[in-house]
N, C-alpha and C positions, 0 to 999 in steps of 0.2 A: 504494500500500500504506500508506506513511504517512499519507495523505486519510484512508483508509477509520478508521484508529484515533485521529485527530484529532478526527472526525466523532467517534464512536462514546462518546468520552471529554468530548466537548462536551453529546453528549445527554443522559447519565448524568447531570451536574450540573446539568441543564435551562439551560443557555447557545445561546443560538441558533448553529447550524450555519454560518447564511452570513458575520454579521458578527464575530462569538465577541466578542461586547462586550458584550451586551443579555441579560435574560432573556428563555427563549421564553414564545411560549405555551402555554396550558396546551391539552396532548392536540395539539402541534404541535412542529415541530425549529426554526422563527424567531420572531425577536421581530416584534410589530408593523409598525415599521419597514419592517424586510426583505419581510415580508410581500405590506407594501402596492407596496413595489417591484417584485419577482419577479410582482406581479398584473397592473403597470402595463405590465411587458416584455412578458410571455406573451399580452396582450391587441394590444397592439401590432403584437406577430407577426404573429398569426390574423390583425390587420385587414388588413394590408400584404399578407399572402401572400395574402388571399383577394380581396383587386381584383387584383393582377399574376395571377388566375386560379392560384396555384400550390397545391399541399396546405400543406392548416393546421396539422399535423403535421411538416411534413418540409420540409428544406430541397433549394431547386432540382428539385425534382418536380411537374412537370405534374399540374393537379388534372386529375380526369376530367371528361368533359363533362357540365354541368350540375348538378358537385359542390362541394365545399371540399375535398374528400379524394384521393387520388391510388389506382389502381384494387388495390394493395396494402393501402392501412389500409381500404380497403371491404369487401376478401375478409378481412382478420384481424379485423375488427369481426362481420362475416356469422358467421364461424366461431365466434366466442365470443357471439356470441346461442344457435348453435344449441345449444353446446355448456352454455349457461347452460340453456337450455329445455327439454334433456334433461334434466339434474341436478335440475330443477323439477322434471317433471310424474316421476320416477322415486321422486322424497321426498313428492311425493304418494299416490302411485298410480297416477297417469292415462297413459293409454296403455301401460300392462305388461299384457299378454297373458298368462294363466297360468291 
């Protein structure tokens, strides 16, 4: 709870979130810095988990066979295509029946 209004009072003042020392960037919640760290991590991750075969996403979850992803983020990925593809073609027009 106090994270959440720490955070929230860091952003306000455009101070970066992770190290609360820096200013952020602009149209971001870290500085540079942080940035390029949190990039360095989250890459590291995906590489590590994706030769141990595990999801890239998720800790200790069997990726599915022949994926990076584990057969949970493949179905929640599936589901928010489909659900993106309707919200498309419905703002279009295309395929409404009427």
């Amino acid at each position: 709870m106090w994270y959440t209004a720490v955070r929230n009072a860091l952003k306000a003042q455009g101070i970066c979130v992770q190290c609360g020392k820096n200013e952020a960037i602009t149209d971001r919640v870290v500085c540079g810095y942080c940035n390029e760290y949190l990039n360095e991590k989250n890459i590291g991750f995906y590489n590590r988990n994706k030769a141990a075969g595990m999801c890239v996403r998720h800790k200790n979850v069997k990726a599915a066979p022949g994926r990076t992803s584990c057969t949970e983020c493949l179905l929640r990925d599936r589901i928010r295509g489909h659900e993106r593809n309707r919200k498309r073609d419905k703002q279009s027009g295309e395929g409404v029946v009427g």
